[in-house]
N, C-alpha and C positions, 0 to 999 in steps of 0.2 A: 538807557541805551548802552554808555558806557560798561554796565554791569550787567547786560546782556551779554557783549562781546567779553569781557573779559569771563563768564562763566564757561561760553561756548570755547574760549581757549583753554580753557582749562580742563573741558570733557573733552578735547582736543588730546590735548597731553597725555591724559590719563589712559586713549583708547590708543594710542602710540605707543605707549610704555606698555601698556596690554599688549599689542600686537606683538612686540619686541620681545613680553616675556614669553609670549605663546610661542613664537619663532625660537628662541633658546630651546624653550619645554621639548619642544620638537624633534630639536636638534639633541636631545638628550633621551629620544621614546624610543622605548621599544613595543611594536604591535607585535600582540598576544593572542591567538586564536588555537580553539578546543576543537578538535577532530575526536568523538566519542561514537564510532560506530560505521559504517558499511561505507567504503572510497563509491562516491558516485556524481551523477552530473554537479547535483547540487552543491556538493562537497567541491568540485572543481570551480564550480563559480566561486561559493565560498574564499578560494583560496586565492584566483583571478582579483577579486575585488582585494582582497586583502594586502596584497602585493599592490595595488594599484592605489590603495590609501598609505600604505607604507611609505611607497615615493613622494608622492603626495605631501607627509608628515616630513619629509627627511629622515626618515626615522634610522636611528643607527641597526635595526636589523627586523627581519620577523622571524618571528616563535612560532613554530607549531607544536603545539602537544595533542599526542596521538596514542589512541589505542582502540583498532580496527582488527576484526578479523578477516579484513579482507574486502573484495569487490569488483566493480567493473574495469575489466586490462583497459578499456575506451577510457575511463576519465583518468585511471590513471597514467595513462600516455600524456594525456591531453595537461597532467598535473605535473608530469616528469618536465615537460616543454616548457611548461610555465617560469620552473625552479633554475632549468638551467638556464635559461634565458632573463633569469631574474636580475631587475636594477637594484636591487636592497640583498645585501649578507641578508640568507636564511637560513636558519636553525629549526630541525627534525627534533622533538625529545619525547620520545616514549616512555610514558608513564602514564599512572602511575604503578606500584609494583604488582605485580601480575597481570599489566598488561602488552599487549604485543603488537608488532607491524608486521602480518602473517600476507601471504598472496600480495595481493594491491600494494599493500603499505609500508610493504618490502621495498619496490621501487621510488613510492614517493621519498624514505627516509635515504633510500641512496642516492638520489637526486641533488640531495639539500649540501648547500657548501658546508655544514656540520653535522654529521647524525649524534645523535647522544642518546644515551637508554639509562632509567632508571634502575635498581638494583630491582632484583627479583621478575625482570621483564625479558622478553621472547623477542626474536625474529626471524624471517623464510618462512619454508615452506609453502612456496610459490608454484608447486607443479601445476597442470591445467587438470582441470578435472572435467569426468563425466557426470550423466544424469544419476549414475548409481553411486557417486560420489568416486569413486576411483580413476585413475590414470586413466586416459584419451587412448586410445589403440588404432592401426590403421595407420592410412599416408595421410588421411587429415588430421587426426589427432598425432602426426610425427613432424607435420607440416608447421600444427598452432606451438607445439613445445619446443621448435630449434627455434621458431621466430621468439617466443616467450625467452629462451636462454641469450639469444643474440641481442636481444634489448635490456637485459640485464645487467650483460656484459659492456654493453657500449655505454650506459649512466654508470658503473665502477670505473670505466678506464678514464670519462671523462673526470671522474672527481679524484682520481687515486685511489679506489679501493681494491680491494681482494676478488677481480675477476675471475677466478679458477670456484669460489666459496657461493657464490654468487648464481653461478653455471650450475655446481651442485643443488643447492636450492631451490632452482626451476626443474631441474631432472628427475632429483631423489627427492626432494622436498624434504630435504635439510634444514633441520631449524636450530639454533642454538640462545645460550644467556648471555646475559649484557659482557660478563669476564672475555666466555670466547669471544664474543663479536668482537672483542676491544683488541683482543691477544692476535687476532685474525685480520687486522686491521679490515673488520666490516665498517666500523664506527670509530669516531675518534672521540669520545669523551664518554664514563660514567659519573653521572652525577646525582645526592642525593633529591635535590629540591633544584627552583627553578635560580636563585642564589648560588648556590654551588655551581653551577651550569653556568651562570655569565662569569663568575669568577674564573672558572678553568678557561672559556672561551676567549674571556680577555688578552690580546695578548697574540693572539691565532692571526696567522693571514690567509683571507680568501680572495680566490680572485674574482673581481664581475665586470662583464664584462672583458677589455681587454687592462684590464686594470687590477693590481694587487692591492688590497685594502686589508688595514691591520683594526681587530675587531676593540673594542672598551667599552665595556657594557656595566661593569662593576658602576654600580650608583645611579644608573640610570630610571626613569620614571616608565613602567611599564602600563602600556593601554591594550585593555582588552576587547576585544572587538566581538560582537555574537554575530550568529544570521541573520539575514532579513528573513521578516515572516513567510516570505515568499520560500524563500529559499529552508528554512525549515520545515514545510509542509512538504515539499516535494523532497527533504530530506526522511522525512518520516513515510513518506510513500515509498521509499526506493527496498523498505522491507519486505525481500517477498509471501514471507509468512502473514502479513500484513493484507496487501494487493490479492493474496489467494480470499483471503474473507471478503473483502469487499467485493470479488466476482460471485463467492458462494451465498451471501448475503445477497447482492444485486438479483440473483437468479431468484430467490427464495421470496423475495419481495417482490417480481414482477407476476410468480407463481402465483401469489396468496389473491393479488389484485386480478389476475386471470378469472381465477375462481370463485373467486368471489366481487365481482364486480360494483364499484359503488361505493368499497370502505377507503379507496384514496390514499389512507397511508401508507400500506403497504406498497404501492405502487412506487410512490413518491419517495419514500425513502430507499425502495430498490432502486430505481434513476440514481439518485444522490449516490447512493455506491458504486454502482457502473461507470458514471462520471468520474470520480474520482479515480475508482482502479481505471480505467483510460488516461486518465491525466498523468497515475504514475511510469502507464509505459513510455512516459516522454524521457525516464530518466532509468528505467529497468527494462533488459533485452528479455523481451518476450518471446516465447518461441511459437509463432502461428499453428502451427501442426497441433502444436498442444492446447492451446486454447479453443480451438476449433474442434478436438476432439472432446474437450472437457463440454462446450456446449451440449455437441451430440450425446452427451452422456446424461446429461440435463433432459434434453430432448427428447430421449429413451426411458428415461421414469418416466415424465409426464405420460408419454404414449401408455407404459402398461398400466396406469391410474386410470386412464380414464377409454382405453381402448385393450380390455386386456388378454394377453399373448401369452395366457397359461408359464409367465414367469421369462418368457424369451427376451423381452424387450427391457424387463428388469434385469437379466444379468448381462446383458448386452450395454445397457446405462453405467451399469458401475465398470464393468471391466473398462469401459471406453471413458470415465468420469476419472476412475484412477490413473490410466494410462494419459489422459492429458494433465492429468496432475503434475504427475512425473518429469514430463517434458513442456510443463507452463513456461518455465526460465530457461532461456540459452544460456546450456553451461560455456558454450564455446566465449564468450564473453567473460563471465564474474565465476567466483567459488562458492557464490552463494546460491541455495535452492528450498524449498519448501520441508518445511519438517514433515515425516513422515507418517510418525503420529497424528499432527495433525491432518492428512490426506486422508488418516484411516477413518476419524474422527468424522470429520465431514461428508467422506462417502455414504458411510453407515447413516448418519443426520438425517442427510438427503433423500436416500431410499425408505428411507423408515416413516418423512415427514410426505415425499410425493406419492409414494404408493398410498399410505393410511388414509391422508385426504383426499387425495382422488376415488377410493374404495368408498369411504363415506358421501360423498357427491353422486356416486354411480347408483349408489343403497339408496338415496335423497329422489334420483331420478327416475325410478324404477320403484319406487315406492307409489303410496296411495298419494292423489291431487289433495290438496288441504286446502289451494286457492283458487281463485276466478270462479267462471261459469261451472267447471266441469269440478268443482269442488263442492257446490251445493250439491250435487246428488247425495244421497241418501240426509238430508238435514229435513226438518219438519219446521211448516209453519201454519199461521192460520188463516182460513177462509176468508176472504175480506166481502167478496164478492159470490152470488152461487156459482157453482158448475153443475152444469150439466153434461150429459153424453150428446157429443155435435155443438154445444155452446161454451166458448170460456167463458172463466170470470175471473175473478184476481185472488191470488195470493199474497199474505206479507210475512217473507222473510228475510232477517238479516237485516233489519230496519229499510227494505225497500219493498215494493207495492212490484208483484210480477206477475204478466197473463200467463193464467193456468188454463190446462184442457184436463179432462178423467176420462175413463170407460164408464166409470159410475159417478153418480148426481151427490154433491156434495153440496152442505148447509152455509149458510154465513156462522162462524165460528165455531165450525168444525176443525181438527188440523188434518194435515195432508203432509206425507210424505215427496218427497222429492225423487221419482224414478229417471228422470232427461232433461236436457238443455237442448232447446233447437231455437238457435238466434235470441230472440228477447223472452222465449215462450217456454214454459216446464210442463210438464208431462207430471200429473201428480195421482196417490193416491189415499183412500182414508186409510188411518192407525189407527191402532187403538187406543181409547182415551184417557187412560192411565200413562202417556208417552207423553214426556217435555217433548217443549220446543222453543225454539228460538224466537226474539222480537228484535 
């Protein structure tokens, strides 16, 4: 008993000193998370939690490393809010070299109480863009780009930076390298690696809060933090290069099941796309109009496949398949939008896979019977039973026993041709006896 108690006080101890070292450890972490691709919801949760385990840790700061080209103004408002509102010193570093914090990732790096860029790396060019990829025009499009420069300006003046640089980069779509941005005061540190980066930062005061805090990061134990699965899969939806296949896909798969009814998979795995490209508009602005006209363009092959309009309702499909291609994604939202190669790529698909197979269906239908009752006509079998003229007697074809009538009197093991179906009964007459037949 004694040597029970005394063991349990000593797992005692040791989970105490554990805890103690963990609480230093902590007191010494730096949380480390990789931003590699398009600012969006999931990317804000991403960063939400990360801050929120930061505190959590005591951690002496977070890290971002980033290289985006860009994404949606919503999450990154939603990520600016985060940063400046943040209980943990956080550090922006763009890398690695040649890569950039372009549109979106412009504002998250000016947010952060440190931006920093690797050598050989970009940032701006933040304008808004249209569906054709260039500048917004109009009082709407003059409306989204003073609100875009006015919030640009207000994350520079809160952190100190170069407001007038800033303004340019939503307008002109201004982009410069790590030197300018430093010379320019956009950023306040180049550094080569993530070492060189705590060393310069050492030393820096940020404020959080209503509080000045002086940074030391030199020697600290850095934790890396990934997504949750959740959150990487809706990060990987938020491509809309992506989300456009899985609608052209879903359509393609619901087509083949239409038509051919009974093979299941196609269906099944068109659902499974559809699903998902739904799932991903929870974190990428869709634009109705556009999806809506992309179906109708869907809609429009089908119809000349199997109801056909001498070519009408085929060019009427694509023009109206392209055109909600086009406007699938609210540019007023992100900078990102659908390759247009692939648009072309998939129009052409589409037309070429629902015209062909609908033509071959229509060729199938309008073709000779091959099955059921009205398919035995002209097949031959033999007499089982006599016929006479005014008397049936049986037939057997196709391994079944059927009443036959004739004009003419036919033998027991004669064959007979198949001339009609009326209900259970054929209409037969004799061949000639050099003629197969069936059993």
């Amino acid at each position: 008993m004694i040597a029970i108690l005394a063991l349990s006080v000593c797992v005692l101890g040791v989970i105490s000193r554990g805890g103690r070292a963990i609480a230093q450890d902590d007191a010494r972490t730096i949380v480390l998370i990789n931003i590699d691709g398009s600012i969006n919801a999931a990317v804000a949760e991403y960063i939400e939690d990360s801050l929120a385990d930061a505190v959590r840790r005591h951690a002496l700061a977070l890290v971002i490393e980033m290289d985006t080209p860009g994404g949606l103004l919503s999450s990154a408002k939603r990520i600016v809010k985060d940063l400046l509102g943040a209980q943990v010193p956080v550090i922006v570093y763009v890398e690695p070299s040649g890569a950039s914090a372009a549109s979106a990732g412009m504002f998250v790096t000016l947010a952060a109480n440190i931006a920093a860029m690797a050598p050989g790396t970009t940032i701006g060019a933040a304008h808004p863009v249209e569906l054709s990829g260039g500048g917004l025009t109009g009082a709407v499009g003059q409306k989204i780009e003073n609100f875009t420069a006015s919030l640009a300006q207000a994350i520079a003046r809160q952190r100190g930076r170069n407001q007038k640089w800033v303004e340019d980069a939503v307008r002109q779509s201004v982009a410069i390298g790590e030197r300018q941005a430093l010379d320019q005061h956009v950023i306040d540190i180049v550094a080569r690696d993530l070492n060189d980066l705590f060393a310069q930062a050492s030393g820096r005061e940020v404020k959080i809060g209503d509080q000045q805090h002086v940074l030391q990061l030199t020697g600290a134990m850095v934790y890396r933090r990934q997504m949750s699965l959740g959150q990487r899969l809706l990060d990987t939806l938020s491509d809309p290069n992506l989300v456009y296949l899985l609608v052209t896909a879903g359509l393609l798969g619901l087509y083949f099941e239409f038509s051919h009814p009974g093979v299941f998979f196609p269906g099944v795995a068109g659902a499974i796309c559809l699903l998902l490209a739904l799932a991903s508009f929870e974190v990428l602005p869709i634009n109705i109009s556009g999806l809506l006209l992309l179906l109708l363009g869907a809609a429009l092959l089908m119809a000349e496949a199997f109801m056909p309009t001498h070519g009408v309702a085929a060019v009427g499909g694509i023009v109206s398949f392209v055109l909600g291609s086009l406007f699938f994604v609210d540019s007023a939202e992100t900078n990102l939008y659908v390759s247009r190669s692939l648009i072309a790529g998939a129009a052409a698909a589409l037309a070429v896979i629902f015209i062909g197979i609908g033509t071959l269906i229509v060729r199938r239908r309008h073709g000779p019977i091959m099955t059921g009752r009205e398919g035995l006509v002209g097949e031959v079998g033999e007499v089982r039973l006599e016929i006479a003229p005014g008397a049936a007697g049986r037939i057997f074809i196709h391994g079944e026993s059927w009443r036959a009538v004739s004009d003419e009197p036919l033998k027991v093991g004669e064959r007979a041709q198949v001339e009609a179906v009326d209900g259970m009964q054929m209409k037969v007459r004799r061949v000639d006896s050099q003629r197969t037949f069936s059993t």
